[in-house]
C-alpha positions in Angstrom: -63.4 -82.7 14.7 -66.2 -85.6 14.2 -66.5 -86.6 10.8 -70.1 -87.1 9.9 -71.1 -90.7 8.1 -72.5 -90.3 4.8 -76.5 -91.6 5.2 -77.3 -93.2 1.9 -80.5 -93.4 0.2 -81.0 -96.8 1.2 -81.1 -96.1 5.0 -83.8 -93.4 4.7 -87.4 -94.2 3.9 -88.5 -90.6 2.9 -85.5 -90.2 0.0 -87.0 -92.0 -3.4 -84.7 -92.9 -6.2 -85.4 -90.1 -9.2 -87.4 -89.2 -10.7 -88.7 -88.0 -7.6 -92.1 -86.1 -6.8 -91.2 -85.1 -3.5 -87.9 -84.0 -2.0 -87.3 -82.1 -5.3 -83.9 -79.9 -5.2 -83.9 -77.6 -7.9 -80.3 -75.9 -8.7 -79.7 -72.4 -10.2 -77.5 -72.6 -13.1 -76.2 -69.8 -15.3 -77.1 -66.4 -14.0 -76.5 -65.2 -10.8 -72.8 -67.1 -11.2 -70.7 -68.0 -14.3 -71.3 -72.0 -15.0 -69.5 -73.3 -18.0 -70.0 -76.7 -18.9 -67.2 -78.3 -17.7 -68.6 -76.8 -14.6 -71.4 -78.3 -14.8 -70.6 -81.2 -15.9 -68.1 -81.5 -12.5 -71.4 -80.9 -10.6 -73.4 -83.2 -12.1 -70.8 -85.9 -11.8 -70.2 -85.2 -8.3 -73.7 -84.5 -7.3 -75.7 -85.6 -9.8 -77.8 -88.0 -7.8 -79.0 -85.0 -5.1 -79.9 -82.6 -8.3 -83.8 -83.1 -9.9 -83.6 -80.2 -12.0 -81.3 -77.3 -13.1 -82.9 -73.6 -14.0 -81.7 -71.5 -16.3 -82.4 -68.2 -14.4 -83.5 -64.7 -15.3 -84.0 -65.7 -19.0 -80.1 -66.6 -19.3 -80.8 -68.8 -21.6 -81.7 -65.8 -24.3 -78.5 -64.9 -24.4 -77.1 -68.1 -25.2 -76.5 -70.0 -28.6 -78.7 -72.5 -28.9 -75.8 -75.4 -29.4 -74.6 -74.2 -26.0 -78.1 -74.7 -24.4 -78.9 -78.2 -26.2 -75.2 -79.5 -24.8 -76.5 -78.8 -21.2 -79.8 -80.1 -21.5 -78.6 -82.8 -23.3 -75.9 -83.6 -20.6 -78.5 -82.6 -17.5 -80.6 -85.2 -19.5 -77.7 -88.0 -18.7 -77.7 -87.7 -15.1 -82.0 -87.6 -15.4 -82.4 -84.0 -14.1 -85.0 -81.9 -15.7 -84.1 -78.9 -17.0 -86.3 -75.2 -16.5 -86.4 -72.2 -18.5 -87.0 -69.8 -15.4 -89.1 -67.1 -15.6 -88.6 -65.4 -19.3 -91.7 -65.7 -21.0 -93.0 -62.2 -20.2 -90.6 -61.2 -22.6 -92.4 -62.3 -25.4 -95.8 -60.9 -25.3 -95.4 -57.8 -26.7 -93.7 -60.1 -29.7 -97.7 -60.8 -30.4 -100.5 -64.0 -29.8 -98.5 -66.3 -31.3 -95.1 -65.8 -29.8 -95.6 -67.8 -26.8 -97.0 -70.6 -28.7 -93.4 -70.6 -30.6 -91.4 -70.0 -27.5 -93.3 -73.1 -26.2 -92.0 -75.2 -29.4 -88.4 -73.6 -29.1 -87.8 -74.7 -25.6 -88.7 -78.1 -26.5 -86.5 -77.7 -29.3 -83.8 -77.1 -27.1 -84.4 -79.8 -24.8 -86.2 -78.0 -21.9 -88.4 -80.0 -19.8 -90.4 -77.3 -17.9 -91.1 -73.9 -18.5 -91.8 -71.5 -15.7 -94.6 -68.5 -15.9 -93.8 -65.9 -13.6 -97.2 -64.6 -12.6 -96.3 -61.2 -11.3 -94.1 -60.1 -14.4 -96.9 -61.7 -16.8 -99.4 -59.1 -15.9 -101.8 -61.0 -18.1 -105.8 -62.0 -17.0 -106.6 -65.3 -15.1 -107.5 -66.6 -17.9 -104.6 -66.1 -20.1 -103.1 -67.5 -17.5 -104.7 -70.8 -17.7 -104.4 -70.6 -21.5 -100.3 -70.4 -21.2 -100.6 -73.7 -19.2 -102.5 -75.5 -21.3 -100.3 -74.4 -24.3 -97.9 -76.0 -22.3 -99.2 -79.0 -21.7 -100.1 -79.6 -25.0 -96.9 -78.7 -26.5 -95.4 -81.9 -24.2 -93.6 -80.2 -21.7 -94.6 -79.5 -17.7 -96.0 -76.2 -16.7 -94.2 -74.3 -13.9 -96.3 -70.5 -11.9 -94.4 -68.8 -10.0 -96.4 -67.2 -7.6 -95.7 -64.1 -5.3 -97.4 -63.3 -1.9 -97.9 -59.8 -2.9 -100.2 -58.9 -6.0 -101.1 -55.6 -7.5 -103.8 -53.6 -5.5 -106.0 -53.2 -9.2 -105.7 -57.2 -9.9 -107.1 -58.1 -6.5 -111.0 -58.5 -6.7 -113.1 -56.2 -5.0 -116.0 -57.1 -2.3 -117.3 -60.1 -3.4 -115.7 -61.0 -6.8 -113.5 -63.3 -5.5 -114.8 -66.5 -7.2 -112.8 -68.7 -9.5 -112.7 -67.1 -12.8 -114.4 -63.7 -11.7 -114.5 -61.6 -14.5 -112.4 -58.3 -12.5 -113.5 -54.9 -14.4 -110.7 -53.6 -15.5 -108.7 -51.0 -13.3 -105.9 -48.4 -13.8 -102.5 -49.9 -12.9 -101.4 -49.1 -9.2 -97.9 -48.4 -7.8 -99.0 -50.4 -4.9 -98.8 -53.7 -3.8 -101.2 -55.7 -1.4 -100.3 -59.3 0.1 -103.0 -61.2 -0.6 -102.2 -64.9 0.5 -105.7 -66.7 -0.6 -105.4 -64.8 -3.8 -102.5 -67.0 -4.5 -103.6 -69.7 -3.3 -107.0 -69.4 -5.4 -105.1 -68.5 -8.7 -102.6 -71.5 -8.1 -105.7 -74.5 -7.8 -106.8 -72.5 -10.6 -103.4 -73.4 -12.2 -103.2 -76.7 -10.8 -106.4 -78.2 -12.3 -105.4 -76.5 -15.9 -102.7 -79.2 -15.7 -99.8 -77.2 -13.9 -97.5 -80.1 -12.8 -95.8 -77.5 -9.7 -96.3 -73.8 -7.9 -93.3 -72.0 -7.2 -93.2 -69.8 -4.5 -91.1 -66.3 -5.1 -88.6 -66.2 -1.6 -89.7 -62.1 -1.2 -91.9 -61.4 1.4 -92.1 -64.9 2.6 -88.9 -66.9 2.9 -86.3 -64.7 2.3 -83.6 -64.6 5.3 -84.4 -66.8 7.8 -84.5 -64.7 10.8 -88.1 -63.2 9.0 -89.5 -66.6 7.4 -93.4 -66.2 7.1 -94.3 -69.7 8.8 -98.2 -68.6 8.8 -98.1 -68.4 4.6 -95.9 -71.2 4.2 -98.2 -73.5 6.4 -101.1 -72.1 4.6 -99.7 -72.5 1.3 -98.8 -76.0 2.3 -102.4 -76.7 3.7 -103.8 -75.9 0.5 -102.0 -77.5 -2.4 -100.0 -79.8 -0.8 -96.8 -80.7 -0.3 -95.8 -82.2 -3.4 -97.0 -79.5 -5.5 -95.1 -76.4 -4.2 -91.6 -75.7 -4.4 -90.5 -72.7 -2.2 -87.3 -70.6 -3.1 -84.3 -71.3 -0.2 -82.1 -68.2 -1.1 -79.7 -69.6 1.7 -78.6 -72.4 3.7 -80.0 -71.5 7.1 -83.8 -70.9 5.1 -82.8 -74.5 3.5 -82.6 -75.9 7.4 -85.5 -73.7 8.3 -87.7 -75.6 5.8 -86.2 -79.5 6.5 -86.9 -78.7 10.1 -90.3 -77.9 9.8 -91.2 -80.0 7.3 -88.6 -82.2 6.7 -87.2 -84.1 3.6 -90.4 -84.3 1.5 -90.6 -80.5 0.8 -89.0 -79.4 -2.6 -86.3 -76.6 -2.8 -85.2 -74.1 -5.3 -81.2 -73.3 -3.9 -77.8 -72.1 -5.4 -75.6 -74.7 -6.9 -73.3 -74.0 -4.0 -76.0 -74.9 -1.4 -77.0 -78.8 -2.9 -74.7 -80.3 -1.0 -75.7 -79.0 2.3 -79.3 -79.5 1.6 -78.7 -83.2 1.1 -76.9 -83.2 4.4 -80.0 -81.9 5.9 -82.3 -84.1 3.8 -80.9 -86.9 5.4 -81.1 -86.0 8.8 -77.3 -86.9 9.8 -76.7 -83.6 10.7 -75.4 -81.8 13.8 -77.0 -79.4 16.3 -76.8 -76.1 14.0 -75.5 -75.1 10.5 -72.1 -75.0 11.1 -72.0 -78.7 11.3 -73.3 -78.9 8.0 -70.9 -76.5 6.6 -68.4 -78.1 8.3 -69.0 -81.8 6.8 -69.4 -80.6 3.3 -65.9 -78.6 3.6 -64.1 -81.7 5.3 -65.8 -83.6 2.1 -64.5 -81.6 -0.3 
């Protein structure tokens, strides 16, 4: 078996030092998978320099004592990566108008450095929206949507109502779901000039599994708001080496904990002819 030579970051131009504001890998923490903080302290220590940020998922952080969270951020914080509340604040509207502005204040409380606004569970108008990020902004943190390709069928604009900040009359909720790809990418400028720092794109119905990866959106998305300012979910390693090949080490990443290492073998292009070489360099590393 041919061991594969480490590529540092020195030998390749497109790999900045951090803080970085392209080739952003952002790693799942507590959620999906058990992470205590010896764990991740391990991962940090080991891999600390390929991680930007680490995302508490599904609103794990809730269920958490607030010690515990201000240990990790404060250790994430020592190996300068950023630290994301992941999509959670839907929870708190029906708390009242001023629970988000608290939950804002919390989270920096806590240490957090971004939080996320998932668009889809929000279910709030355009310009609520837009309000959230500025709340945001102003409260000192960065400002994260989340955007899926697929929106309700009564929040897409009918005929020619499609303008930025077109009042929509008000429509029964629908069961169904339309994709609607310039709708995203409308609402995400929208998001972008209210001071959004980053646009995540959800993996479902676009980059999922990579034998179905929707090249046409992602290019469009791309097109639109750049490079630098999406971030596109890589639920596995062979999506991960889907989006390096196409658009190589500048794209950011949202991956499993378990996948960082492999993504930095693909970042830096010292790599075999398929996945398996990957896999294979990171076991023999280990």
């Amino acid at each position: 078996m041919s061991v594969l030579r480490w590529k540092s970051f020195a030998e390749n131009e497109d790999r900045p030092d951090k803080p970085r504001r392209y080739g952003v890998t952002e790693m799942r923490g507590p959620h999906y998978t058990l992470l205590t903080q010896n764990v991740l302290q391990d991962i940090f220590e080991s891999m600390g320099q390929f991680v930007d940020g680490l995302k508490f998922s599904g609103g794990s952080h809730s269920l958490m004592s607030k010690d515990f969270i201000k240990e990790v951020t404060n250790m994430a914080h020592q190996h300068d990566i950023y630290v994301s509340t992941g999509d959670w604040a839907e929870h708190l509207l029906r708390r009242g108008p001023s629970a988000f502005r608290e939950y804002v204040e919390e989270c920096k409380h806590l240490g957090f450095d971004t939080i996320e606004l998932n668009v889809g569970s929000l279910e709030v108008p355009e310009e609520t929206l837009l309000r959230f990020v500025h709340l945001i902004k102003s409260g000192g943190l960065k400002a994260k949507p989340q955007f899926a390709v697929k929106f309700n069928k009564s929040d897409i604009p009918i005929g020619g109502d499609r303008a930025f900040g077109a009042y929509i009359v008000p429509r029964p909720r629908s069961s169904e779901f339309v994709e609607d790809v310039d709708l995203l990418i409308r609402r995400a400028e929208r998001c972008l000039e209210a001071g959004a720092d980053m646009i995540m794109i959800d993996a479902d119905d676009v980059c999922k599994y990579a034998d179905s990866v929707r090249a046409d959106i992602i290019a469009k998305v791309i097109g639109r708001l750049g490079l630098e300012k999406t971030m596109f979910e890589a639920s596995n390693p062979r999506t991960s080496e889907w989006f390096i090949k196409q658009y190589g080490p500048k794209v950011n990443l949202y991956v499993d904990h378990s996948q960082v290492m492999d993504l930095e073998c693909l970042r830096g292009h010292n790599l075999g002819k398929n996945h398996a070489s990957v896999l294979g360099s990171s076991n023999f590393l280990f």
